[in-house]
C-alpha positions in Angstrom: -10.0 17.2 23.2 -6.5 15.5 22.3 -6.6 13.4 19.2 -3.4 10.4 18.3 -2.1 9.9 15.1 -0.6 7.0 14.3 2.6 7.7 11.7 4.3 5.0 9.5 7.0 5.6 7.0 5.6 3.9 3.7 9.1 3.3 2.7 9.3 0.2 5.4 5.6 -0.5 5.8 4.5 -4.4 3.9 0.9 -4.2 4.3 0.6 -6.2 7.7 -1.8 -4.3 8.9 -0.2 -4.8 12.7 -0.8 -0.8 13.3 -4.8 -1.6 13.3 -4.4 -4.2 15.8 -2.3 -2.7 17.9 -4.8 0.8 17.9 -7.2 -1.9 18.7 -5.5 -3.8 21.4 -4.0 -0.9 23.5 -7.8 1.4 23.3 -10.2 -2.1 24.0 -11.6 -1.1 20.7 -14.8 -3.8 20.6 -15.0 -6.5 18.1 -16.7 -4.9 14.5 -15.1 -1.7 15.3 -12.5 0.5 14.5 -10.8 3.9 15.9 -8.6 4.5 12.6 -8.7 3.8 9.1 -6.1 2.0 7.1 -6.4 3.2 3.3 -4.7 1.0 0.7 -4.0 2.7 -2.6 -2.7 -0.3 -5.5 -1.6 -2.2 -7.0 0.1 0.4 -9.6 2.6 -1.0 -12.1 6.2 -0.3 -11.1 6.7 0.1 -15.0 4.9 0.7 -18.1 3.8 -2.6 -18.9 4.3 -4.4 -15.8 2.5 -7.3 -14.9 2.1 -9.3 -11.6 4.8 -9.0 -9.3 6.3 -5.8 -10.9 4.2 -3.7 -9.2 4.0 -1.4 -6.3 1.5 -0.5 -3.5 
């Protein structure tokens, strides 16, 4: 069975979530479900001590 992967450089990506929609819109994926899983890992300080906006996803 072939299995697709979607890759993204986290470098460029801003969170837009576009890649789910897209997965959703090109397989007919049904409303409610999903065929991937976006995992968001943040928001880490960008600095010892940094508050709100210094920090990084």
């Amino acid at each position: 069975m072939t299995q697709y992967a979607i890759v993204t450089d986290l470098n460029r990506c801003v969170g837009c979530m576009s890649c789910n929609s897209a997965c959703k819109s090109i397989n007919s994926v049904p409303i409610g479900s999903f065929w991937n899983k976006i995992l968001r890992i943040g928001p880490n300080p960008a600095y010892e001590g940094a508050q709100w906006p210094d920090v990084d996803w």
